[in-house]
C-alpha positions in Angstrom: 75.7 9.5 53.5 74.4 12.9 52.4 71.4 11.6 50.7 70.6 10.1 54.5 71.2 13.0 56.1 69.0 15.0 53.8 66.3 12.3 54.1 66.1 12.4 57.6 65.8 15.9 57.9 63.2 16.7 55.1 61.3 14.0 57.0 61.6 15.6 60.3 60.7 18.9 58.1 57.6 16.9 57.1 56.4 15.4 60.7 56.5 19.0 62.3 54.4 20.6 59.4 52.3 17.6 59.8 52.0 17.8 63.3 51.0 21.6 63.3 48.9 21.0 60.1 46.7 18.4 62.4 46.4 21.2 65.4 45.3 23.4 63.1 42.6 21.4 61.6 41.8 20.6 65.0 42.5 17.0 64.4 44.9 16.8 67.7 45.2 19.0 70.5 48.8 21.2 70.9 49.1 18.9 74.5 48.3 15.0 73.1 51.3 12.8 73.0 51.0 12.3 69.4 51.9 16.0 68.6 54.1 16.0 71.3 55.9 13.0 69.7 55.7 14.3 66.4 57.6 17.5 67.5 60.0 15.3 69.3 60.6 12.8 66.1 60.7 16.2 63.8 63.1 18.2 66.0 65.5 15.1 66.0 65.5 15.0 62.1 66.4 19.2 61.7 69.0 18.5 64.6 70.8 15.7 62.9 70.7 17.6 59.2 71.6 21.2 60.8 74.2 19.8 62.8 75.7 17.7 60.0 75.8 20.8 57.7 77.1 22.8 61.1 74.0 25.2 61.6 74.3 25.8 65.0 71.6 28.1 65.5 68.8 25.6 63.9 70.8 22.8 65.9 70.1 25.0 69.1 66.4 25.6 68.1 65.9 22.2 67.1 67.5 21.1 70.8 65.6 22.9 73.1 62.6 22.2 70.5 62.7 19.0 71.0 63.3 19.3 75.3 60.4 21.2 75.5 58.2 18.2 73.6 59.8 15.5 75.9 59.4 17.8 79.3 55.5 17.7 77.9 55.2 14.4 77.4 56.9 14.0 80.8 54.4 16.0 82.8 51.9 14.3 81.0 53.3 11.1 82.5 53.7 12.5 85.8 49.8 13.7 85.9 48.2 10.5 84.5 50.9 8.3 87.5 
């Protein structure tokens, strides 16, 4: 079980640096659903690898993180409906 949990958060780990990597480069824009989504997907792996190891700050972080990608992609919804 612990080589899962480590797994899926090094690969959440992975998706946000890729994600910010690609903004950087200019390869996506910081408001596109696929960096949105990648935030989302990445937050999710950190909050179930803090929580599991009881990191409650990062678990907090990683939460609202992860809110604040979804309320995005959300709005995004809302304005193309």
């Amino acid at each position: 079980m612990i080589w899962a949990i480590e797994t899926i958060g090094w690969a959440g780990a992975a998706t946000i640096l890729a994600a910010y990597l690609l903004v950087s480069m200019g390869r996506l824009s910081g408001q596109s659903p696929a960096f949105q989504w990648m935030n989302v997907v990445g937050a999710a792996g950190f909050i179930v690898n803090s929580g599991w190891h009881g990191a409650i700050p990062s678990t907090a972080l990683n939460v609202v993180w992860m809110l604040i990608g979804l309320a995005t992609l959300a709005r995004g919804r809302l304005r193309t409906s």
